[in-house]
C-alpha positions in Angstrom: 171.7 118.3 -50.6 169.3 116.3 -52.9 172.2 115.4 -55.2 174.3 113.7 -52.4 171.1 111.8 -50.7 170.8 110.2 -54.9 174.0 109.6 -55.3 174.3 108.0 -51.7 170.9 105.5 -52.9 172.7 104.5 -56.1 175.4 103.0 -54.5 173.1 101.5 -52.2 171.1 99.8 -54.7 174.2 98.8 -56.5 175.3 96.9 -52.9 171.9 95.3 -52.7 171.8 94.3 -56.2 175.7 92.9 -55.4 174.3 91.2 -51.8 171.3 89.3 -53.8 173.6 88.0 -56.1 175.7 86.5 -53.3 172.5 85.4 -51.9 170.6 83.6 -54.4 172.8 80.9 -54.9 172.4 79.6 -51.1 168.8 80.3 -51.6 168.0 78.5 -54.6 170.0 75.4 -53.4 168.3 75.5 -50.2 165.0 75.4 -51.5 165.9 72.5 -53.7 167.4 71.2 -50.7 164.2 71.2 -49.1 162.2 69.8 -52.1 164.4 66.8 -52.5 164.1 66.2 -49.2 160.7 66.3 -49.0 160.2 63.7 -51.3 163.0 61.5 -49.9 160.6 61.6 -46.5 157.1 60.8 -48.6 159.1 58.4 -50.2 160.3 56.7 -47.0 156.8 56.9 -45.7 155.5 55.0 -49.0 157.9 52.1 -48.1 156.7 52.3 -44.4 153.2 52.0 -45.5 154.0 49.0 -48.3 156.2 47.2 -45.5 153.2 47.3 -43.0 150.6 46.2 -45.5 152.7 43.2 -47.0 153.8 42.0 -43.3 149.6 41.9 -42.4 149.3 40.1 -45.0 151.7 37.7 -44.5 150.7 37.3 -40.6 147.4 35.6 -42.0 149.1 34.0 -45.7 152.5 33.5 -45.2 152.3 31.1 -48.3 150.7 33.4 -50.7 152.9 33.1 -53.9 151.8 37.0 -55.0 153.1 38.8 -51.7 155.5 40.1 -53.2 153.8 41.9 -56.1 151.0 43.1 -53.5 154.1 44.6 -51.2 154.9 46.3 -54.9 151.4 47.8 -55.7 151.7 48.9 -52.3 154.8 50.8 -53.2 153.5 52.8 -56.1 155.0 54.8 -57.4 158.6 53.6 -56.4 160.3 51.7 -58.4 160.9 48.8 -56.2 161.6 44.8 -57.4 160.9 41.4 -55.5 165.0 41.7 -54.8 164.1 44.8 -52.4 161.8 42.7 -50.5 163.2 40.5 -48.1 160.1 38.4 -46.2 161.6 36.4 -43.4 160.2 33.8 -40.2 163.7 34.3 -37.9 161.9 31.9 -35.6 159.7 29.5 -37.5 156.5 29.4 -39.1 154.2 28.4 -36.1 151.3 30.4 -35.0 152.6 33.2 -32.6 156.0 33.4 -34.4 156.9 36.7 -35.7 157.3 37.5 -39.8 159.3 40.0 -41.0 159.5 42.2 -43.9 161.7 44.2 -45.2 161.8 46.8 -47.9 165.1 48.6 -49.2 165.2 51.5 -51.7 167.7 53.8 -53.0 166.6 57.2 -53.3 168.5 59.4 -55.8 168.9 63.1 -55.1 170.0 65.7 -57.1 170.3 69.4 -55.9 171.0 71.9 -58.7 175.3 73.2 -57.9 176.1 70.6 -55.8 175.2 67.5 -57.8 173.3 64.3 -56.6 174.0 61.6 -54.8 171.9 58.2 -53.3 170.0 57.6 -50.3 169.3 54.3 -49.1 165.8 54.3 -47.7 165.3 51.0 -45.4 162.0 49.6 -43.3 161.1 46.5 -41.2 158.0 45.4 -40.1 157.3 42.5 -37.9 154.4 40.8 -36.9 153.0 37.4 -34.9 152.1 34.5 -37.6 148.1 34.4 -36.8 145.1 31.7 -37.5 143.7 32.3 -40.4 140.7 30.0 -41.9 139.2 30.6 -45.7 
């Protein structure tokens, strides 16, 4: 009786060593999965945040000539270049008038078994031109 319950338990652990190794693939690309993702969102969040602070600042100094590298300190650590930043008046430069900026970024991700491939990562922010004395 003992003899068939051990045999019976080595071929069960032999079909659960056999299941894990079918497993453990999907696992470990899901959890990578989830990683990469993870910093694709903080990294769409850091743009947010950089879009939002170079757009107040352009409300109250639309003709500062370092907006641009503020918007970029802003966007630490991302690699982003005064081409990715696109500051725009669609309807003039008089108080009350919005501003616009926008940030673009291409976020490369790369999941171990499947490969990588790019995301592009793209905020706006838009704000009223305001009166602003020195």
């Amino acid at each position: 009786m003992l003899k068939i319950i051990a045999n019976n338990l080595k071929k069960e652990k032999g079909a659960s060593a056999v299941e894990f190794a079918l497993i453990l693939p999907i696992l470990i690309i899901l959890i990578f999965g989830i990683f990469e993702f993870s910093i694709a969102f903080n990294n769409y969040i850091t743009i947010t945040h950089a879009a939002r602070e170079g757009v107040r600042l352009a409300a109250v100094d639309l003709n500062n000539p370092d907006l641009k590298n503020i918007i970029i300190e802003r966007a630490y650590p991302l690699n982003i270049n005064e081409d990715d930043i696109a500051i725009s008046t669609p309807e003039g430069t008089e108080i009350g008038d919005p501003v616009e900026v926008e940030i673009t970024y291409t976020f490369s991700m790369s999941i171990p078994l499947i490969g990588g491939w790019t995301i592009p990562l793209k905020n706006k922010a838009i704000m009223r031109l305001e009166n602003y004395e020195y």
